[in-house]
C-alpha positions as CSV (number, residue, x, y, z in Angstrom):
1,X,-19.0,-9.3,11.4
2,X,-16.9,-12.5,11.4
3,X,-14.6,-11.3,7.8
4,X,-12.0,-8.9,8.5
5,X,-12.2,-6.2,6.0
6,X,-9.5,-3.9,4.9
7,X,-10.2,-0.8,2.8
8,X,-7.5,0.1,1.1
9,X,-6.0,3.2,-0.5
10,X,-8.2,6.1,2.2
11,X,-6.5,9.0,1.2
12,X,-9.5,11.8,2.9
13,X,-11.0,12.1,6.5
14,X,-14.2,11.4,5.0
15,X,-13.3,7.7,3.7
16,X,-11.8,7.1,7.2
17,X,-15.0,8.2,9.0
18,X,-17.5,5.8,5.9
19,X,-14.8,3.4,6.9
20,X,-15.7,3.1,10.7
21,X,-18.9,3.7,10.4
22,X,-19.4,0.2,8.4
23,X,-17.5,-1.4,11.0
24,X,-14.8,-1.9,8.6
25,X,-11.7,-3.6,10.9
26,X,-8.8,-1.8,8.8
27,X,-7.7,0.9,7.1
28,X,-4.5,1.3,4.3
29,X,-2.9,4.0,3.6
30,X,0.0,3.5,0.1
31,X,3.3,5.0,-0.1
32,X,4.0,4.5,-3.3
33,X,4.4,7.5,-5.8
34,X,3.1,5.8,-9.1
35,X,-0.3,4.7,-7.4
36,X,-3.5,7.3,-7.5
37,X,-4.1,6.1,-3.9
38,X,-0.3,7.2,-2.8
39,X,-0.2,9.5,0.3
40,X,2.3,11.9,1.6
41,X,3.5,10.7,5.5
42,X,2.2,13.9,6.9
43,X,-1.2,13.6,5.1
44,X,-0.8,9.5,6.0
45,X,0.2,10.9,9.7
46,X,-3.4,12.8,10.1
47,X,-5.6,10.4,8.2
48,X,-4.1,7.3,10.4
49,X,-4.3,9.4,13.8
50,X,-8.3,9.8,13.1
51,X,-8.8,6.1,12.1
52,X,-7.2,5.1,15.3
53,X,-9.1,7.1,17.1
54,X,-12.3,5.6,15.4
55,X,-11.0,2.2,16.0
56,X,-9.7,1.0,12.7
57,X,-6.4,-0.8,12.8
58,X,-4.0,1.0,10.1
59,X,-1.8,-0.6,7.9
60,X,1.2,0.9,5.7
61,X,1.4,-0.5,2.2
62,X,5.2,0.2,0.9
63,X,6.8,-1.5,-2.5
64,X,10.2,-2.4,-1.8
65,X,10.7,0.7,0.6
66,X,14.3,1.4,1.9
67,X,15.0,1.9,5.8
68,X,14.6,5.9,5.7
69,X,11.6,5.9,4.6
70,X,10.1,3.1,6.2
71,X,11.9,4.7,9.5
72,X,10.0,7.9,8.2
73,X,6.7,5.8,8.4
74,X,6.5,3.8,11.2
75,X,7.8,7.4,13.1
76,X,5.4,10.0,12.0
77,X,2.3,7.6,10.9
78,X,2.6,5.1,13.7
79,X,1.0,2.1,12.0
80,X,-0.6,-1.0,13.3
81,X,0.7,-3.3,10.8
82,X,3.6,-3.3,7.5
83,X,2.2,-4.1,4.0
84,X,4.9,-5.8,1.8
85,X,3.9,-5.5,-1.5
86,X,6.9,-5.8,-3.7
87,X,9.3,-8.4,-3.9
88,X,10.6,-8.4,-0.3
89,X,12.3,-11.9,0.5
90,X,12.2,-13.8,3.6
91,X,15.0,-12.3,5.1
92,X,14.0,-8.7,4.5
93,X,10.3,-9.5,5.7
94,X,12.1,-10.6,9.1
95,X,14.3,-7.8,8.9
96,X,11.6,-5.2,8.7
97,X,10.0,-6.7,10.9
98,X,12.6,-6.4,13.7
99,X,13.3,-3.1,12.8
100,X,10.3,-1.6,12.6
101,X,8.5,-3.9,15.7
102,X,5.5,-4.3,13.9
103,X,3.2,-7.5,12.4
104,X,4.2,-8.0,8.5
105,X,1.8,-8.8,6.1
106,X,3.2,-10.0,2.9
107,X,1.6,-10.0,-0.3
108,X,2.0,-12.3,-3.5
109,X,0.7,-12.0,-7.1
110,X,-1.4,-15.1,-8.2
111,X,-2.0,-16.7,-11.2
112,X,-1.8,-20.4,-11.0
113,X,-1.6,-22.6,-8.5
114,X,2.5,-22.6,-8.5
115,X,2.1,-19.0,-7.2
116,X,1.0,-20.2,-3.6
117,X,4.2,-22.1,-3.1
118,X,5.9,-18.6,-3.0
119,X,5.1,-18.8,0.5
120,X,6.4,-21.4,2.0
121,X,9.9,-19.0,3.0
122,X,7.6,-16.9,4.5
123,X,5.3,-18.9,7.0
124,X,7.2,-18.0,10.3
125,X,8.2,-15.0,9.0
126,X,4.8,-13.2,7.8
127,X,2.1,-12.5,10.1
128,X,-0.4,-12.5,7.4
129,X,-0.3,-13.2,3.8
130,X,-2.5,-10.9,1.2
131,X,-3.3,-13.0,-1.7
132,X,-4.1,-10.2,-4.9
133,X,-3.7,-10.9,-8.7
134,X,-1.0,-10.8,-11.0
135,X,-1.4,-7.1,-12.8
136,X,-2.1,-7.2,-16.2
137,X,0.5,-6.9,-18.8
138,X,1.7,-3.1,-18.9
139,X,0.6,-1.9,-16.0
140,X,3.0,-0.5,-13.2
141,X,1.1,-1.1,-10.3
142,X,1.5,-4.3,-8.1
143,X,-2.1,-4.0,-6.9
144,X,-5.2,-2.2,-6.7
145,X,-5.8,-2.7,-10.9
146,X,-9.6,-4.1,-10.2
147,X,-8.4,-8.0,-11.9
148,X,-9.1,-10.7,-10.2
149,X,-7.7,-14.4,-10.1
150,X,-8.7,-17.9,-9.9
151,X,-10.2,-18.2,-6.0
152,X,-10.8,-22.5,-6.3
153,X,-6.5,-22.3,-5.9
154,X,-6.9,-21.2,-2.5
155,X,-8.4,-24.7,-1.6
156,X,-4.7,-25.7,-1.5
157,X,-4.0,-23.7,1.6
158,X,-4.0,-25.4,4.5
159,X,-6.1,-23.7,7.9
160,X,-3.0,-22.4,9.4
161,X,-2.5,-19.5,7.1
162,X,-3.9,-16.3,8.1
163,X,-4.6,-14.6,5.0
164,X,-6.4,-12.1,3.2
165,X,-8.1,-11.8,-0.3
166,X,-7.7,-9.4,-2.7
167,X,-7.6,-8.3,-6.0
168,X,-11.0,-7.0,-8.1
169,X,-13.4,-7.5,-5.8
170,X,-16.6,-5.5,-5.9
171,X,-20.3,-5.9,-4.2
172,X,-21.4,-8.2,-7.5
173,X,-18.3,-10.4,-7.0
174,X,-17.8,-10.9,-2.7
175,X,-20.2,-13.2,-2.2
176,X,-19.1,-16.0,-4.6
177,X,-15.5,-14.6,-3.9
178,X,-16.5,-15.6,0.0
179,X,-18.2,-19.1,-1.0
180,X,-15.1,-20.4,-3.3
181,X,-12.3,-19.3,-1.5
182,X,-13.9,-19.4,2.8
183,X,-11.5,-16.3,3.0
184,X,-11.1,-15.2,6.7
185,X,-10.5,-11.2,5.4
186,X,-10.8,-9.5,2.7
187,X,-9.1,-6.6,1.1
188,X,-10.7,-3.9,-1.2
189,X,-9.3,-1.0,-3.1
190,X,-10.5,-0.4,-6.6
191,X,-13.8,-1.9,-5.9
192,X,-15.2,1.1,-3.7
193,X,-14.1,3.4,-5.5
194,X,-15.8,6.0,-8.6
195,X,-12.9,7.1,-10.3
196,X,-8.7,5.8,-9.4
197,X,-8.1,7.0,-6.3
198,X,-11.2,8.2,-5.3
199,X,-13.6,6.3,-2.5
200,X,-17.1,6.2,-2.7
201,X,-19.4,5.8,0.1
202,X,-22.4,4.2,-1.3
203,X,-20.1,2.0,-2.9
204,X,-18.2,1.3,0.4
205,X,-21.7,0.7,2.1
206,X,-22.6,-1.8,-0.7
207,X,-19.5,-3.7,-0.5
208,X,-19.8,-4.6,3.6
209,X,-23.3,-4.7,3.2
210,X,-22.6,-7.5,0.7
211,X,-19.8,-9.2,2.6
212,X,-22.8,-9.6,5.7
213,X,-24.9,-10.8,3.3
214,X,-22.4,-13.6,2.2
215,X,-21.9,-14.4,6.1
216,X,-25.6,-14.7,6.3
217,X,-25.6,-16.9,3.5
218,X,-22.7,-18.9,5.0
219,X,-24.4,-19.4,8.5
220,X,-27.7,-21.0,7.0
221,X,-25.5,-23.7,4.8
């Protein structure tokens, strides 16, 4: 499989294992106490131990997370890569960075095509960039609320970003999700899951078995 894919928000052994089995490349794990998908660091600890050793690269999705606990993190969970998804700026990115000796991925909310210029600070700085969609008026999550945005904005980017999509994708939607936007990776949360919070595997299974068939697609064009 040629699309990175990240599920996001594993929060059981058994999501982990569903995870590896689909050849998924990554799996997230959020520390952040208003999200359904948060996870304690010793559950976090466990849960990224076993994807490692199934050969998933683990990322830690923090909001605007001081030192202690991102110390606490990178310590006891032992990450692969840093998930900024709050409003870090440049120079925290390339503090945290430092400090924690690990790959950043930064994320930004989209909505129009002003949003991408947001990153310009950042190239140098971030690793990767996680493209997701504004949240809806009222809500108090900066991800993982199953909206969507605008994918024809990401025609703007030029072939040196390393990014990743996200942001209310689902089996019915990856495919034209893939065509409009040629996204190298992919990042999926809400869209696998039966209830907030709570993976599903035969909706994991359908959402990589759709992402091959959007490759497959993509090969014959």
């Amino acid at each position: 499989m040629t699309t990175m894919i990240k599920i996001c928000g594993l929060s059981t052994p058994e999501a982990i294992d569903r995870a590896a089995r689909l050849k998924a490349d990554m799996a997230g794990f959020i520390f952040f106490e208003k999200s359904p998908r948060h996870v304690g660091v010793a559950q976090a600890a466990d849960l990224s131990a076993r994807a490692r050793g199934l050969g998933l690269k683990t990322v830690a999705v923090t909001v605007d997370m001081d030192d202690a606990g991102l110390d606490e993190i990178v310590a006891e969970v032992k990450p692969d890569w840093l998930q900024l998804h709050g409003g870090e700026s440049p120079a925290r990115a390339a503090e945290l960075k430092a400090r924690c000796g690990l790959p950043v991925m930064k994320a930004f909310a989209i909505r129009e095509a002003a949003d991408l210029e947001r990153i310009a600070p950042y190239r140098g700085v971030a690793d990767r960039f996680l493209f997701d969609a504004k949240p809806p008026r009222g809500s108090d999550l900066p991800g993982g609320n199953g909206v969507s945005f605008d994918w024809r904005l990401l025609a703007a980017l030029d072939g040196a970003a390393s990014y990743m999509l996200s942001g209310g994708l689902t089996k019915d939607n990856i495919g034209e999700a893939l065509r409009i936007s040629r996204a190298p990776g992919v990042d999926v949360s809400s869209g696998v899951e039966s209830a907030p919070g709570v993976k599903d595997p035969a909706m994991m299974d359908a959402f990589v078995h759709a992402v091959t068939a959007a490759e497959n697609g993509r090969s014959q064009e």
